[in-house]
KOLBANU-365965 format. One line per 4 residues: their letters; for each residue y, z, x of C-alpha. Coordinates in nm, 3 decimals. Layout:
<recs>
a = Y,Z,X | ...
</recs>
This chain:
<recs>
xxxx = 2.927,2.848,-7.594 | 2.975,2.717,-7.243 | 3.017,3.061,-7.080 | 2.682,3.210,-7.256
xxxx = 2.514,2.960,-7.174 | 2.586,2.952,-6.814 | 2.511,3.360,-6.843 | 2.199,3.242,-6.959
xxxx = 2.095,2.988,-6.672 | 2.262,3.286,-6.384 | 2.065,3.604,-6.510 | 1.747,3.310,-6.464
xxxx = 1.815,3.210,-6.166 | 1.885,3.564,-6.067 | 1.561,3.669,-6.214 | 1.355,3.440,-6.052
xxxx = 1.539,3.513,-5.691 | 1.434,3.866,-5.722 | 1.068,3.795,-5.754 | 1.040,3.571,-5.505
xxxx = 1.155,3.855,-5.318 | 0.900,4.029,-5.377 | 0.637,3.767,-5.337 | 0.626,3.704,-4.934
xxxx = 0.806,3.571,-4.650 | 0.708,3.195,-4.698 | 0.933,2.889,-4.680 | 1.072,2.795,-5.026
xxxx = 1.058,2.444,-5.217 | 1.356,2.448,-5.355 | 1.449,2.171,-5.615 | 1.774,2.034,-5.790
xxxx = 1.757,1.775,-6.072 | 2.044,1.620,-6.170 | 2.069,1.377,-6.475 | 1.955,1.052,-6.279
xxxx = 1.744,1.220,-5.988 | 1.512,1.466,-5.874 | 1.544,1.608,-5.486 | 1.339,1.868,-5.278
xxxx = 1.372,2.086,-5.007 | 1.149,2.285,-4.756 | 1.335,2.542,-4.630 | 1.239,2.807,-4.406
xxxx = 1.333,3.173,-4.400 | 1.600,3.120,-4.145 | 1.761,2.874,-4.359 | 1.659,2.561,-4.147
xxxx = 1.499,2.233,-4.346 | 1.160,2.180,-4.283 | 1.182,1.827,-4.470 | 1.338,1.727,-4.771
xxxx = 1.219,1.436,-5.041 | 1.437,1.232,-5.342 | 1.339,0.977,-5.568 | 1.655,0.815,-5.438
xxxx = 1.475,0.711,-5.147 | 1.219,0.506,-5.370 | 1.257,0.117,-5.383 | 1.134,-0.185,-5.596
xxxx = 0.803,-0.053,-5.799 | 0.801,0.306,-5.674 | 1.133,0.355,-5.855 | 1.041,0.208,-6.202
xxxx = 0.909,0.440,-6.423 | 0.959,0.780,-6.581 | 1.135,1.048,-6.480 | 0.786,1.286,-6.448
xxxx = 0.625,0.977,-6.258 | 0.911,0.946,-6.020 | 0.884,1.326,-5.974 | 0.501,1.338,-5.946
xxxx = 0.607,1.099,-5.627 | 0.842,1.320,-5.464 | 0.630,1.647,-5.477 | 0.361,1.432,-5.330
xxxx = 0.611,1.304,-5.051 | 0.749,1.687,-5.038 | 0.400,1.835,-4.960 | 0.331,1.553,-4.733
xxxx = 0.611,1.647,-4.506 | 0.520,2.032,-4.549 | 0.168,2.001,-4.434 | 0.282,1.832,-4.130
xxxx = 0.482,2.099,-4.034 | 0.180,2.324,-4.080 | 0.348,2.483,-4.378 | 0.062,2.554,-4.641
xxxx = 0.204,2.823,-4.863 | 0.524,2.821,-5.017 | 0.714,2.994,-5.277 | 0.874,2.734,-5.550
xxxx = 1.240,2.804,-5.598 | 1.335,2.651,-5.938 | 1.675,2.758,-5.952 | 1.728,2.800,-6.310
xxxx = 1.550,2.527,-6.483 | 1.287,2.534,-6.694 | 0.954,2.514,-6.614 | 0.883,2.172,-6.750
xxxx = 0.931,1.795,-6.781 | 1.023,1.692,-6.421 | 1.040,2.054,-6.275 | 0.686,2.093,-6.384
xxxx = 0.554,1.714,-6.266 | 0.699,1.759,-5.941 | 0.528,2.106,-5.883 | 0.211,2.007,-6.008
xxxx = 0.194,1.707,-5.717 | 0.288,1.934,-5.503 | -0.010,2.156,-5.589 | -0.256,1.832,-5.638
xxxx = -0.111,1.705,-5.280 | -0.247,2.034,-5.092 | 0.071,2.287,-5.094 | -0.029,2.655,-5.202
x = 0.217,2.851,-5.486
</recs>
């Protein structure tokens, strides 16, 4: 079961890198979640980091909450960063997860905070 399903999440991720492709030349937003955290990246086409943003970085009452709140932070903090590098448009690199929960929260804040994908 392991192997399909690790098939599974590859052909995604492999999917989704060939359409961004496709889409432009625009710094990515790249995003990892792991089981406790969520963490960001703006990365530019040469592979530099624009800025990055985690919801480890959150203390006291910014940190209690859940998950999809603590996200909704971090795109907020991620398009923050990204608009003061003069980076408007980017292309969101999901890796192979889901569209949804804190994938989604975090992209949506990104959107509200003034980022373009």
């Amino acid at each position: 079961m392991i192997k399909i399903y690790r098939n599974r999440e590859e052909r995604r991720r492999f999917r989704l890198h060939a359409k961004m492709k496709t889409q432009g030349n625009w710094p990515r937003l790249v995003v990892f979640r792991s089981n406790k955290y969520i963490y960001g990246q703006i990365i530019d086409c040469d592979g530099r980091v624009l800025g990055a943003a985690s919801d480890v970085a959150l203390k006291g009452k910014e940190a209690s909450g859940d998950g999809e709140g603590r996200a909704k932070k971090v795109g907020e903090m991620l398009a923050k960063k990204a608009l003061d590098q003069k980076v408007k448009r980017v292309t969101f690199d999901r890796g192979s997860y889901r569209y949804h929960g804190r994938i989604k929260a975090l992209a949506e804040a990104a959107r509200a905070a003034g980022l373009k994908f």
